[in-house]
C-alpha positions, 0 to 999 in steps of 0.5 A: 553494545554499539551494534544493538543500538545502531540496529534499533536505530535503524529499526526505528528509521525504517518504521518512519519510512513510508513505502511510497505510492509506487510500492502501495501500487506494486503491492495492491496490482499485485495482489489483483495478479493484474499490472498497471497497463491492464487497469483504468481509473487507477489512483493511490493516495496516502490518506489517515484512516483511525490514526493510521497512515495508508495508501488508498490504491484503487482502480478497474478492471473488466466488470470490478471495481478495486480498492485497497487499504494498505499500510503506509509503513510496512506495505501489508494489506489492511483491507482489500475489496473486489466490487462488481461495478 
């Protein structure tokens, strides 16, 4: 009974964790297959979008302009778009 109750608790700790804006930033440069050094313009920001908590991450690369939209929480990528600039 003990243990059950400490691994909700824990389970609800790491819901109310953010990720960070470093993790937000590994995961969208990631997901472009691009690294920090490789981009301009790059910014991340957390922001409340419909209630929820994200991290704004965009930036450029070549002729594309990057945006994503990642939870702030559990780091998936709600929306992610790659714009001819």
């Amino acid at each position: 009974r003990t243990k059950s109750s400490s691994s909700s608790a824990s389970s609800s700790s790491d819901k109310n964790s953010l990720i960070g804006a470093s993790k937000a930033s590994s995961i969208a440069l990631n997901s472009a297959g691009l690294s920090r050094s490789q981009v301009r313009d790059f910014s991340c920001e957390l922001d409340v979008e419909r209630g929820v908590k994200i991290y704004e991450v965009d930036f450029d690369y070549g002729r594309y302009d990057y945006s994503y939209d990642i939870d702030a929480y559990s780091g998936k990528i709600l929306h992610k778009e790659k714009e001819r600039d």
